[in-house]
N, C-alpha and C positions, 0 to 999 in steps of 0.2 A: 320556415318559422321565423316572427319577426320578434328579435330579442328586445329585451327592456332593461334598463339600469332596475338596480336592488330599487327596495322600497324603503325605506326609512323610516323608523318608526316616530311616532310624538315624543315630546321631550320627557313623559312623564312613564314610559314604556319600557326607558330603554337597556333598563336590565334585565327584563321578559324578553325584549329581541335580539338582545346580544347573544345569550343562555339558548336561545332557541336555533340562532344561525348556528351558533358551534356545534350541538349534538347532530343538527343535520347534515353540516358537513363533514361530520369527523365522521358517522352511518357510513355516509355514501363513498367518504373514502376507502373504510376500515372494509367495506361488502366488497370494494372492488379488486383489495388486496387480497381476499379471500380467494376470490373466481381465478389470480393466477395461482397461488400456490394449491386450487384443487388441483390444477393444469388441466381444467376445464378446453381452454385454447391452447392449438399448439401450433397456429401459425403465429411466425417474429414479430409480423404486423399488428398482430390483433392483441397480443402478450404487450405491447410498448402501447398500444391506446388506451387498455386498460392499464396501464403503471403514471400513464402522463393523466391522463384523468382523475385517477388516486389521488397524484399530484396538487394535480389543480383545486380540488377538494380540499384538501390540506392545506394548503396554500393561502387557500382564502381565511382559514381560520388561523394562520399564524398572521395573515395579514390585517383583518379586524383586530384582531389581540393587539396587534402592536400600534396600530392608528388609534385607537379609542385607550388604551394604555397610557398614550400619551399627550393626548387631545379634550377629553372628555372633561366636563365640568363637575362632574360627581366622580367626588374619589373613590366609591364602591364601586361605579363602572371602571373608574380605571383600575382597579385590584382588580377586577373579572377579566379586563382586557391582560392584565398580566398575564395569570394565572390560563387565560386560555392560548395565548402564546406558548406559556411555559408546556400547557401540553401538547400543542403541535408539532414543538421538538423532540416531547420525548416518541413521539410517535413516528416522527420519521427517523429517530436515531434507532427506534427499535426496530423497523424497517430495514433499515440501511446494514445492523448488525445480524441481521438473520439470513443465517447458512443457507435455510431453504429454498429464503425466497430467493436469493444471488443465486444459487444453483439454477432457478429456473431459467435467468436469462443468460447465465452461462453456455447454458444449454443453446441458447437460438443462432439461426445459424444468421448472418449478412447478406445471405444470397439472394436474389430478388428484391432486396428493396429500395425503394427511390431514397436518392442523397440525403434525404430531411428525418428519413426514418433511420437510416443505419449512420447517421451524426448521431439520433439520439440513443442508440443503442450501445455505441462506441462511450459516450460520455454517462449511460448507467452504468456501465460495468467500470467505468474508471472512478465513479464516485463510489461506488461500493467496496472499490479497493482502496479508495482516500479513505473511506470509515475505520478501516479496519475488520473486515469482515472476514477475512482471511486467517485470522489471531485466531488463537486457542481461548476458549471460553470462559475461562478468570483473564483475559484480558479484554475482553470484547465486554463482560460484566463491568471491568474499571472505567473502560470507554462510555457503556451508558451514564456509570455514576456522575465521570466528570464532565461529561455534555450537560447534565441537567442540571449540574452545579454551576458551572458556563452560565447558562440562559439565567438561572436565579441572579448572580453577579454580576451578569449585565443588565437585566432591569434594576438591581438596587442600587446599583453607579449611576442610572439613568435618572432614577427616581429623588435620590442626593442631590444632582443637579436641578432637575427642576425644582426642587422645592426652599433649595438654597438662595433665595433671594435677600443680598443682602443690603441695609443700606444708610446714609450717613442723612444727617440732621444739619442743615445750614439756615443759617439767618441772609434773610433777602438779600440784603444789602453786599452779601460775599457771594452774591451769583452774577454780580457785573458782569455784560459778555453775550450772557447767553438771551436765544433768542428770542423776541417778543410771546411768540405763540407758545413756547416751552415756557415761560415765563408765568403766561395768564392761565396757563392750564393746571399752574402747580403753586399755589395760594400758599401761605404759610397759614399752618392753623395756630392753634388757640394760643397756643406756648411760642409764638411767632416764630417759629421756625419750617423751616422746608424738607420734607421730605424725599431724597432722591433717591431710587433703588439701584441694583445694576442691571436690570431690564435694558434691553439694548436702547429703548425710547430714551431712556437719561440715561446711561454710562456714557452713549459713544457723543452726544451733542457736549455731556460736560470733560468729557475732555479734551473734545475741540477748541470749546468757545468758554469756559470759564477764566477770566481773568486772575483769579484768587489760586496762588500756587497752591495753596495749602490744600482747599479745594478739590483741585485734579491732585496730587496725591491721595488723597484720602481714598476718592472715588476706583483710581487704580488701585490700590491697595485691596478695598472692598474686591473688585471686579477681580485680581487675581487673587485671593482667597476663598473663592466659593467652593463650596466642597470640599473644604479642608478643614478638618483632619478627617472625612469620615468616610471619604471616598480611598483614600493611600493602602488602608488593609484591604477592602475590596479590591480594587488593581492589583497589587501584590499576590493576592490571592489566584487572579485572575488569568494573569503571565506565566505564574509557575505550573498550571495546571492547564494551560495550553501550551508548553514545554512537553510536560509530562506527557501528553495527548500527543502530538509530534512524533516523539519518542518511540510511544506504543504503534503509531502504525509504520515505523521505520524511517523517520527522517531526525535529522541531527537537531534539528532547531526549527520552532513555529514560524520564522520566517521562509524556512525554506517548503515547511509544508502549505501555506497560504500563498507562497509567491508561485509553485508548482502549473495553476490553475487561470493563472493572467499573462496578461503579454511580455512580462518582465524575464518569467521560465523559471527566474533560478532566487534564491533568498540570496547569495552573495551579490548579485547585480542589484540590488536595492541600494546598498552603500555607496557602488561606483556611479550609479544616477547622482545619487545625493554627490557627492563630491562632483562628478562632474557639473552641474548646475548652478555649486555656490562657485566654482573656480568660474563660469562663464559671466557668476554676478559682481565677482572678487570687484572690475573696476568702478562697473555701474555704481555697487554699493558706497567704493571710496569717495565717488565724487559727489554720489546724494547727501553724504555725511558731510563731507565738506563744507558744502552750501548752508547744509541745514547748522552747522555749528560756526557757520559763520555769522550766521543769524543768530546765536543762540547766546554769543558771546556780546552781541550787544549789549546786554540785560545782563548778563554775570560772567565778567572781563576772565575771570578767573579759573571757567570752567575749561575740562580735557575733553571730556565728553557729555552729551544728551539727558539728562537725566530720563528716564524709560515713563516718566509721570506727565514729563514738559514734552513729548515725544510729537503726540497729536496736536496739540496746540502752536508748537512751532513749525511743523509741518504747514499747518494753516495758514501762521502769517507769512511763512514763505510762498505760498499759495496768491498771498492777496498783494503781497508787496512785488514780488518777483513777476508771477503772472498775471496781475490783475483780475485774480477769482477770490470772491468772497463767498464764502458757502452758503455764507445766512444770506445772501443774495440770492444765489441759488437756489437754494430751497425755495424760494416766493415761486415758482415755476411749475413744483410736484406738490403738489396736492393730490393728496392720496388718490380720490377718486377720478380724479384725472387720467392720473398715472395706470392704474388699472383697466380704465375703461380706452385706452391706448396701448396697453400692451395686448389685449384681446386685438382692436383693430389691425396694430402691427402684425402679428402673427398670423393672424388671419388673413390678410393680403399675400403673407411672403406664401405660407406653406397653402393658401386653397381651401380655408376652412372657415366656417361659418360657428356663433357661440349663440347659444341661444340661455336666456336667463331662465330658471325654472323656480317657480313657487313653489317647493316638498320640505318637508319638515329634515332639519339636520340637528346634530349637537349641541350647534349652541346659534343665538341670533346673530352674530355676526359672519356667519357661514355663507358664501354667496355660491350659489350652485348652477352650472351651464351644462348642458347639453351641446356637445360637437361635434360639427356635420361637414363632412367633405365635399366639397362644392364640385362639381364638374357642369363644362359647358355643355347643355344641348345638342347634338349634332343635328337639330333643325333651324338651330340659330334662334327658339326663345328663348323663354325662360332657362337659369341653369336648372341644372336638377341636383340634390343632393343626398350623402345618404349617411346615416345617424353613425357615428363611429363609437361614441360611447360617452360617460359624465363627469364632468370634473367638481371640485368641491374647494373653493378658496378659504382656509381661516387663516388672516393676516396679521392678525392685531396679539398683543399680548396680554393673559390674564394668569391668576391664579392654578399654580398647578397645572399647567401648560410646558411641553415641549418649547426650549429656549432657545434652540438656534432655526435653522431654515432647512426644510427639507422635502423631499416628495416622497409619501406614501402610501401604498396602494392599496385601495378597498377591493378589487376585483383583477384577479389577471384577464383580460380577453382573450376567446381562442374561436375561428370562425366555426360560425353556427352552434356554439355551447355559451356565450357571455360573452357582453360586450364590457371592456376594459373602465373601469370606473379607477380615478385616483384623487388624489389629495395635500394642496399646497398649504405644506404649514410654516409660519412667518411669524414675527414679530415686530412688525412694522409700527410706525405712530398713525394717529386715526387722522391728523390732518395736513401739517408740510413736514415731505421727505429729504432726507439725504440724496444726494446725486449717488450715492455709493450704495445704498438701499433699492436704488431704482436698478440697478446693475443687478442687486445680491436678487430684486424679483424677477428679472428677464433669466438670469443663470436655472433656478427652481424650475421657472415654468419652460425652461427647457428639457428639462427631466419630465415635466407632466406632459408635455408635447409626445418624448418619446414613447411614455408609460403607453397615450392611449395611440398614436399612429401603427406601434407595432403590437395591438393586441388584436390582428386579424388572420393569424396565421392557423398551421393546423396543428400543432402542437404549444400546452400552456408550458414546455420547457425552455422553450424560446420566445415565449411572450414580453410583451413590454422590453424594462432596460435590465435585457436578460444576455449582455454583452460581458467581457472579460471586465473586471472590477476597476483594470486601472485604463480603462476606456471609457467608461459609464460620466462622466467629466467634462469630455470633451464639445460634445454638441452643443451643452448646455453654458460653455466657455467662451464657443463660437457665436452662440446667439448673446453675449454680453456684446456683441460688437454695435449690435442694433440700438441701444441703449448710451452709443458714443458720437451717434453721426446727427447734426443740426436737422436732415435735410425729416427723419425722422422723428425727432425728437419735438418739432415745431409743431407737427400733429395734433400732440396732446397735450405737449408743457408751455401750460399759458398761466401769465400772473393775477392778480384778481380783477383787473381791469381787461382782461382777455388777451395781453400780448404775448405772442410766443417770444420764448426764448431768443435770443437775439445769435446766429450764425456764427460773430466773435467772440462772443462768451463762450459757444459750445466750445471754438476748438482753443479758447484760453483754456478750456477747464480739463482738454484734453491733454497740452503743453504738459498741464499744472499737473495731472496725474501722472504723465511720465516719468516726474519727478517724483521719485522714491520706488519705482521699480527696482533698483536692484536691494532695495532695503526691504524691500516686499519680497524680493525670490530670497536673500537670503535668510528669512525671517519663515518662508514656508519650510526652508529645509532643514532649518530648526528644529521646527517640529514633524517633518517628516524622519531626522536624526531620532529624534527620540520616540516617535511612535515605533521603530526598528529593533532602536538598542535595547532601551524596555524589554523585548522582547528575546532578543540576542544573548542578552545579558543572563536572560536564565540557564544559559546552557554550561554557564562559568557556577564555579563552587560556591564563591563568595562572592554576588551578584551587586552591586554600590545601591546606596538605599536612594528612593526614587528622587528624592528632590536635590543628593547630591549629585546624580547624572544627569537631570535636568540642568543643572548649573553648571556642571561640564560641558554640555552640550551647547548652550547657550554663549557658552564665551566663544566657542567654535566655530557654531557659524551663524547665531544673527548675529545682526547689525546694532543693535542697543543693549546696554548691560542689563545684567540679574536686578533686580530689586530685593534688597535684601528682606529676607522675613517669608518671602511671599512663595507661592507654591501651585503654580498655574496648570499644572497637569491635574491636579485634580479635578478640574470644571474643563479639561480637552476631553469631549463628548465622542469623540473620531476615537479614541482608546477606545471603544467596546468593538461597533460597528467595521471600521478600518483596520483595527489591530494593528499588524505590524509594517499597514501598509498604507500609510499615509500620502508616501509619496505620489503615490497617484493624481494628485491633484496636477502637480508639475509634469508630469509624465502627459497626463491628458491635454494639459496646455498645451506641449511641446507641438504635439498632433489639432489640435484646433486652433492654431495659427497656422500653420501648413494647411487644413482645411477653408479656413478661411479666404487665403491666397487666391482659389479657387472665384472668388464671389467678384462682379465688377464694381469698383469704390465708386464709381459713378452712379451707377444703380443697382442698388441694394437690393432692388425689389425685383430683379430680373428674373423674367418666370422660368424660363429654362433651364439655368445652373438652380434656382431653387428648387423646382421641382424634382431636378436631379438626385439633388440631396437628398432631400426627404425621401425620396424610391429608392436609393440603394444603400442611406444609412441611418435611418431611421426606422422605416416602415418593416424592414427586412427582421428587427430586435438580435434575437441569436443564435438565428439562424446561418450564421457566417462567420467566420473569425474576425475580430476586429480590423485586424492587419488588413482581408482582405473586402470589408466594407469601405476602407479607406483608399484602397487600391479601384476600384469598380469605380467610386464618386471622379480620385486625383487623376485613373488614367495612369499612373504610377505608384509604387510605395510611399509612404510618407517619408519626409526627413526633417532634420533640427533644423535646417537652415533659416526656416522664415523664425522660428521662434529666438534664434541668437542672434539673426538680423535685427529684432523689437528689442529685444534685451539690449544692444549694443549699442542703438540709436539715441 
């Protein structure tokens, strides 16, 4: 049977075909959960393809809910896209809570089945025991309520975010700095003033490049207040009753029941990462602060420390004075479509794949939509041959009522011979010159979309896509930032309007220039990996500190720049719903994609053997294997810290 990517409906459809995918998929799940607890089958085998098929059904309807929830141009579709999320949870939590069904695969026995079947056998019955299934029925009834309170409290934190755009009003003349093209694109109207949102297109250029202190405070100020005050009783809400949830199926604290399920094992080793991490950055950090306030003291003889507003902008001119990189230079080099139409070619070279652009109707027009095909050579020596793996869907650009930060989400798990893996990169990039730091944040994404669709060919949707332990899911897509750093690459695509590539000593100035402020970067991630923890930690204490004073505790702890008084920056940390208590993960996957990378030769990047490597045994494979030992099969060895506190120390 030869599979096809979904259809898509016209733009004028699409709350008939959203409406319509979801009854049929919830049908075909709900028939198939039926057929085991007739206990129609009663071979293990045949009981687990009908539970992962169930799955996959479901799946797909929590996964539409949540992409068009938060993408979609019509805010009836996105309340539809909620609302059909919202019931996919409750359908697998009532699932996951029934006695019956868990009796059935309690029941089955592991004998006979090949490793891929009795891994997934092994991990129902452990997730059925993470539910709670096991509780006596006023507690398993509590467990449903506050799951579907969960889901409601975390789309309405999400929903605060996006719509929370907030933004400050300046007169031309105080935007000195910034740069030509951000410039012409943003006219002052009638009242002669400029409108700057904190859309990532104008927050992050103005407080690079505005020369007007007043200016970059403002805009910071703006940029940390979104979502505040409306998001804090949500989160509050939200902590305590994933405590409570904890609790009920027997563990001391939401960290420890979240951290159970990843490579970390345990909720107390979350804090020793975090503490080990800022101790490896303790020097890095001292000496980037040094520079950068030695620079800072130019301009205000007077100051101790950085103001958190002058933070970005002095970083810069450290950037242009020290390393001779200027970013608005830089920028003349990414041009969006450039950049794009270059990260398809790169990739496609490294991993063996082919993109093809398709004309189908999506949500909105700036949707650019490819088909991707895996190339293999002939063994007659013509033509290659290739064969369609599944469809990718790019919206890059930022609008109204749009998801704000950068993420992969998936329209389609693939599983072989039932659907081919369809996903979706969502961005908020500017429509024509990019940050060098942007082009990075798009190769990290579409490393995630790479994994989505290489590993949706397996036989089970349980281990479909980036369907690896959480604080792994990070790393590939950390590792392909590296592609995004090297001239020999970069020259490819990033040409300036007269067609020059990038010039060789710019790249690795701009390389120097970003190593500067690494250790201000790890100890600024662990910042908020501290508090995505304690948040959490913290509810397990009687008299828990109200959020934005343990934010500022935490802050003075371990980043690198102070508190800004007033301001309340966890309410617009979007990682609180999704990540929860487990932020850390970002550093933790680092640790492991510089070790991975190790691996690769700096001479040639595009080496088909270690790449293809890669991709066959940590990619392709999703989760079907323990992270630990995807990385062992690629290294030849276990992973270790070393290459990562080697970069860090450097």
């Amino acid at each position: 049977m030869t599979l096809a990517p979904l259809t898509l409906p016209a733009r004028e459809d699409w709350t008939d075909w959203l409406r319509a995918r979801v009854e049929e998929e919830v049908g075909l799940a709900e028939a198939l959960v039926a057929v085991i607890k007739d206990e129609t089958p009663t071979e293990a085998r045949e009981v687990l393809a009908l539970w992962d098929r169930a799955g996959g059904h479901l799946s797909n309807v929590g996964a539409a809910g949540s992409l068009f929830g938060n993408v979609h141009p019509d805010d009836a579709v996105r309340r539809l896209g909620d609302e059909a999320e919202a019931r996919a949870e409750r359908i697998e939590t009532a699932w996951s809570l029934d006695r019956e069904l868990y009796d059935v695969f309690a029941g089955l026995s592991a004998d006979g089945l090949d490793p891929q079947a009795a891994r997934l056998l092994a991990q129902v019955l452990r997730d059925f025991r993470r539910a709670g299934v096991d509780r006596d029925e006023a507690t398993r009834a509590r467990i449903a309520e506050i799951r579907e309170r969960l889901t409601e409290l975390d789309q309405e934190f999400s929903r605060v975010i996006r719509s929370d755009v907030r933004t400050i009003r300046v007169a031309p003349e105080r935007l000195a700095g910034m740069p030509a093209d951000w410039l012409a694109a943003h006219p002052a109207d009638e009242d002669g003033l400029v409108t700057v949102t904190t859309d990532y297109p104008d927050a992050v250029p103005t407080r690079m490049f505005a020369h007007d202190r007043d200016v970059r405070h403002d805009m910071t100020v703006a940029f940390l207040q979104r979502g505040w005050p409306d998001s804090e009783p949500l989160l509050t809400e939200m902590f305590a009753l994933r405590h409570e949830l904890a609790v009920a199926v027997g563990h001391d604290d939401w960290p420890s029941l979240d951290a159970e399920v990843k490579m970390i094992g345990t909720g107390a080793a979350i804090p020793e990462f975090i503490d080990r991490i800022a101790d490896a950055a303790e020097e890095p950090m001292r000496r980037d602060l040094g520079v950068l306030l030695e620079r800072y003291r130019r301009d205000h003889p007077d100051a101790t420390e950085v103001a958190p507003y002058d933070a970005a902008y002095y970083t810069e001119l450290v950037r242009q004075e020290r390393y001779a990189v200027d970013s608005q230079r830089v920028r003349t080099y990414f041009d969006f479509a450039k950049v794009r139409a270059g990260l398809l070619e790169v990739t496609g070279r490294l991993f063996g794949l082919r993109y093809v652009a398709v004309d189908a109707p999506s949500w909105h027009e700036e949707v650019a939509t490819y088909d991707v095909h895996r190339v293999a050579e002939s063994s007659d020596g013509g033509e290659p041959a290739d064969t369609l793996l599944g469809r990718i869907h790019l919206d890059l650009h930022p609008r109204e009522g749009k998801y704000k930060h950068a993420a992969q989400f998936t329209l389609t798990e693939g599983v072989r011979g039932r659907s081919l893996p369809e996903g979706v990169l969502v961005c908020n990039f500017a429509r024509g010159l990019m940050e060098h730091d942007h082009v990075v944040t798009l190769f990290h994404e579409f490393g995630h979309l790479l994994h989505h669709v290489l590993a949706g060919h397996g036989d089970w949707a349980e281990f479909a896509g980036v369907a690896t332990e959480w604080d792994f899911v990070e790393a590939p897509s950390q590792m392909l930032e590296e592609w995004a750093w090297r001239a020999e690459v970069l020259q490819t695509f990033a040409t300036d309007a007269a067609g020059e590539p990038i010039p060789a000593d710019l790249v690795a100035a701009m390389r120097e220039a970003d190593d500067f402020g690494k250790g201000i970067d790890a100890r600024t991630q662990m910042f908020y990996a501290a508090m995505s923890y304690w948040f959490h930690r913290d509810r397990a204490e009687a008299n828990p500190p109200a959020l934005t004073d343990r934010m500022v505790e935490l802050q003075g702890r371990y980043a690198a720049l102070p508190y800004l008084e007033g301001t309340h920056m966890f309410a617009s940390f979007g990682h609180l719903g999704g990540y929860s208590s487990g932020y850390y993960t970002y550093m933790w996957s680092l640790v492991i994609a510089k070790d991975m990378f190790s691996a690769f030769d700096a001479e040639d990047l595009f080496a088909p053997g270690v790449a293809a490597r890669y991709r066959d045994s940590v990619l392709v494979p999703g989760g079907a294997k323990d992270a630990a030992d995807l990385v062992a099969d690629f290294l030849g060895r276990p992973y270790s810290f070393d290459a990562y506190a080697a970069w860090l120390a450097d």
